[in-house]
N, C-alpha and C positions, 0 to 999 in steps of 0.2 A: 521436516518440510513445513507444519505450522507458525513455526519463528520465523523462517522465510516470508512465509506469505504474511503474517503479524508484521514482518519490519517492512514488508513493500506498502502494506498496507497506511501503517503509521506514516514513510516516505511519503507516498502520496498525498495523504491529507495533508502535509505539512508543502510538498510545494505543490500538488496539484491535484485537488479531490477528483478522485472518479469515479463512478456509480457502483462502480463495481470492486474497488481499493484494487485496481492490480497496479503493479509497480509498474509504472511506462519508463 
């Protein structure tokens, strides 16, 4: 589950930072 939430996190930052890195 932490590589999940690591790659939605990375995703995010790279098209849309969110306070909180969840993957949208």
């Amino acid at each position: 589950v932490g590589s999940e939430i690591a790659l939605g996190r990375d995703i995010a930052k790279k098209i849309f930072i969110t306070p909180k890195g969840k993957s949208a």
